[in-house]
C-alpha positions, 0 to 999 in steps of 0.5 A: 182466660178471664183477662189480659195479663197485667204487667208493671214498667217499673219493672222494667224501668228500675227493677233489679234484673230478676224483675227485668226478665220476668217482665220480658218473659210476661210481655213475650209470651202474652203477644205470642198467645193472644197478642195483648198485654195490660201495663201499669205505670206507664208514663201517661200520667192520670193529670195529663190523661184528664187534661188530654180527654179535656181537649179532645172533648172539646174539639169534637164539640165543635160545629162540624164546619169548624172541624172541617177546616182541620182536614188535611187533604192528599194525607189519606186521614194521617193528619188532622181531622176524618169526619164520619163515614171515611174509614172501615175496617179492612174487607169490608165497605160499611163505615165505622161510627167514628170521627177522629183527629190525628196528629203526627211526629214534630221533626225539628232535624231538617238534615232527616229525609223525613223533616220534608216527606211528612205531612205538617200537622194542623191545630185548632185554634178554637181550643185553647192549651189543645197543641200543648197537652196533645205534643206532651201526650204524644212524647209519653205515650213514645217513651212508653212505646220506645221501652216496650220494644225494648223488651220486645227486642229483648224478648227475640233474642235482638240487640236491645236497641234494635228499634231505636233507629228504626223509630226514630221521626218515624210516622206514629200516630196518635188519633184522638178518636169520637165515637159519636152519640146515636140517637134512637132515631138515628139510621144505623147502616146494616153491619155498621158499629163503632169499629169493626173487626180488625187488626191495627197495621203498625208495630204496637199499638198503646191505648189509654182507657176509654171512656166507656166499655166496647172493646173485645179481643178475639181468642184463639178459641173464636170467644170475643174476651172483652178486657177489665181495664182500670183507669190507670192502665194501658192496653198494648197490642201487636200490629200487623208490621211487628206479626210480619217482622217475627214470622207470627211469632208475636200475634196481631189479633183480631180486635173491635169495638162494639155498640153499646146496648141501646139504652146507652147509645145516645152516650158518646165514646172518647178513645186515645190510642197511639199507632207507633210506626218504623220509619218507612224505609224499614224493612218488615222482611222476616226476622232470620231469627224467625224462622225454621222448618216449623216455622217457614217464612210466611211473608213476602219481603216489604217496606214499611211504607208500601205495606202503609199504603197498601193498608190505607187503599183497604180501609178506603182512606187512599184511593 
């Protein structure tokens, strides 16, 4: 495998039914196999993508003592700011080389349970235009999300709007990540890099091109693939809830990012990925559908908001 499969939302969004199928079929069969895809047209658009990598360069340019009145305490990282050395990457205690900002969903429904439960989140003052642009990328990285499950639904054989109540206020993240600048005099911990490997706990997870090299996904071959992506493509994986959901059907792979080669380490790296969760009261038990005398149920029934905190307790990020 040279690359991820490439697939094209128009398809989906417009396309006459023969596109439409071929595009599930696509998808389906590229997160049974190594649990990523590559999707063209999506609705981040290149301006608000530029206008987005404007703010989050600005805000991580701010002295740490501003950015340390972003954080939100008793939110385990959900909301606001996590400076460096907090989160690692499950069964392991070295921490990634990573500072990043999270933002949450905006409930205006006060009669949702949720409106209440969830963390409000906090905006820097210091950057003009940052709650704006960073609420708008939010809404279109949920509306590229909502489309892909679904075809994801589609794909297994479900109502096509099975996830649509099952998303709604529910607590995705979108993390404004800064994979900060290492000197060449700067202590690199013994097993530390940029992201360890790991596997993302939610139901998909949406990413916009970063803005340097490092990502690799691990084959089911053991061969670290490292994916040619163009700047107005997205790469889409499968989370831990999703693989729990389809009994290993859909495939939440093994994933990093590396350090660069020393001769650009003093270069930073921004990333945006979007963490789109179900609601925590939803089920993650086995879909019936999913399991069969080859495929015996693999997973212990749970909900979505103890598999969360569960997940949290092994990053470091709850105590």
């Amino acid at each position: 495998m040279e690359n991820l499969a490439v697939v094209d939302l128009r398809h989906f969004r417009e396309g006459n039914p023969s596109l439409q199928e071929r595009f599930v079929e696509t998808l389906g069969k590229a997160f049974n196999e190594i649990g990523f895809v590559i999707v063209e047209n999506h609705s981040v658009t290149p301006s608000l993508q530029k206008a987005l990598y404007e703010k989050v360069e600005a805000f991580f340019a701010l002295p740490p003592e501003i950015k340390q009145r972003y954080i939100v305490p008793g939110t385990a990282g959900q909301r606001g700011y996590t400076p460096p050395n907090q989160e690692h990457a499950k069964n392991r205690t070295v921490p990634d080389l990573k500072e990043f900002f999270h933002v949450g969903p905006e409930i205006t429904d006060s009669k949702d349970p949720l409106y209440y439960r969830l963390p409000k989140n906090v905006w820097p003052e210091e950057v003009p235009g940052f709650r704006e642009t960073v609420l708008l990328a939010y809404e279109k990285f949920l509306e590229t999300g909502r489309e892909l499950l679904r075809a994801i639904a589609l794909y297994l054989d479900l109502e096509e709007t099975y996830f649509e109540a099952r998303i709604q206020n529910a607590p995705s993240l979108l993390r404004l990540l800064h994979y900060y600048p290492l000197s060449p005099t700067t202590p690199i911990p013994e097993g530390a890099t940029r992201a360890a490997e790991h596997e993302d706990i939610n139901l998909i997870t949406l990413l916009i091109g970063a803005s340097a090299e490092g990502l690799e996904v691990l084959t089911r071959e053991g061969k670290w693939l490292s994916p040619i992506v163009a700047p107005n493509q997205m790469v889409i994986n499968v989370g831990d809830m999703l693989q729990r959901l389809t009994n290993n059907r859909l495939r939440s792979t093994t994933h990093r990012v590396v350090l660069p080669p020393p001769e650009k380490r003093h270069l930073p790296r921004f990333s945006v990925p979007f963490f789109l969760h179900p609601r925590p009261e939803v089920s993650l038990a086995c879909l019936p559908s999913c399991i069969d005398d080859h495929h015996p149920k693999a997973y212990p029934d749970t909900t979505a908001e103890a598999y969360l905190e569960e997940r949290l307790v092994e990053m470091g990020l709850r105590k």
